[in-house]
N, C-alpha and C positions, 0 to 999 in steps of 0.2 A: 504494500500500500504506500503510494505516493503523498508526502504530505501537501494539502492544499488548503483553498478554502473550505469552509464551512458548506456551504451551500451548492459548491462546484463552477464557480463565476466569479470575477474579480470586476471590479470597475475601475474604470481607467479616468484616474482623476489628475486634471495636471499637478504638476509640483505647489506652484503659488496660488492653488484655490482655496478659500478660507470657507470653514463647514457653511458659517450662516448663507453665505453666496449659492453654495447647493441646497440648504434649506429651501432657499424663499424661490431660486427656479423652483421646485416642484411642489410649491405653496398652491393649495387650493381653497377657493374659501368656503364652507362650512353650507353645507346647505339648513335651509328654516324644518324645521316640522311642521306643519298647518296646525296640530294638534297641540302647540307648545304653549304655555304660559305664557310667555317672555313676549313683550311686543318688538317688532323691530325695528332697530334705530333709523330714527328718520332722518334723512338727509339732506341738511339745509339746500333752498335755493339759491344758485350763484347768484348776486347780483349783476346787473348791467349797468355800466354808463355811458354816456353818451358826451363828444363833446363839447364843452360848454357848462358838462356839471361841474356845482361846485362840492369839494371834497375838505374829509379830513382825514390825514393818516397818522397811527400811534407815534412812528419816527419822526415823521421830514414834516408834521404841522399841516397847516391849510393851504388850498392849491386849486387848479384848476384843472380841466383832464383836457389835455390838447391834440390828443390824439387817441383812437383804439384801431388795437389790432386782434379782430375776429374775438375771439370770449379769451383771447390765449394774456392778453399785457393791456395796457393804460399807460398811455402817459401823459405824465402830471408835470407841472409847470409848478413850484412851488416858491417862487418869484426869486431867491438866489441860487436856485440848480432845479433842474428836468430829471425826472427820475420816473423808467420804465419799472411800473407794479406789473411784477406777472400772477396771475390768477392761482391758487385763490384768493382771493380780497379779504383775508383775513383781517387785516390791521388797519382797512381802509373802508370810509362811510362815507354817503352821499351828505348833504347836507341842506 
């Protein structure tokens, strides 16, 4: 008897791949049970702006939005620097 794996297959992992990197490829997410308790989390709606709104962001203060680009960035004119918000608008309110 040859010694081997365990199972008789080895996987061919490169040198510098760190576990969590092959963790999360073969991350799946969790399906609901119809039958379950638990409600499921709701997912806020992204907001939109358009420009010409005015804003406020937790960092860079109040500003104006002088640009968008698709749902993906905003950008804000914040009267001493322009600063590309990319989505999501966590930190940033219309006002």
């Amino acid at each position: 008897m040859t010694p081997g794996p365990r199972h008789g297959r080895r996987l061919a992992i490169p040198a510098r791949t760190c576990i969590l990197e092959l963790m999360t490829e073969s991350a799946v997410p969790r399906r609901r049970l119809p039958n379950s308790p638990f409600k499921v989390p709701a997912v806020p709606a992204q907001e939109r702006f358009s420009v010409g709104d005015r804003v406020t962001h937790d960092v860079y203060g109040l500003g104006r939005v002088i640009g968008v680009t698709g749902d993906t960035s905003v950008d804000v004119d914040f009267g001493s620097r322009q600063e590309r918000i990319p989505s999501p608008f966590s930190r940033m309110y219309r006002l």
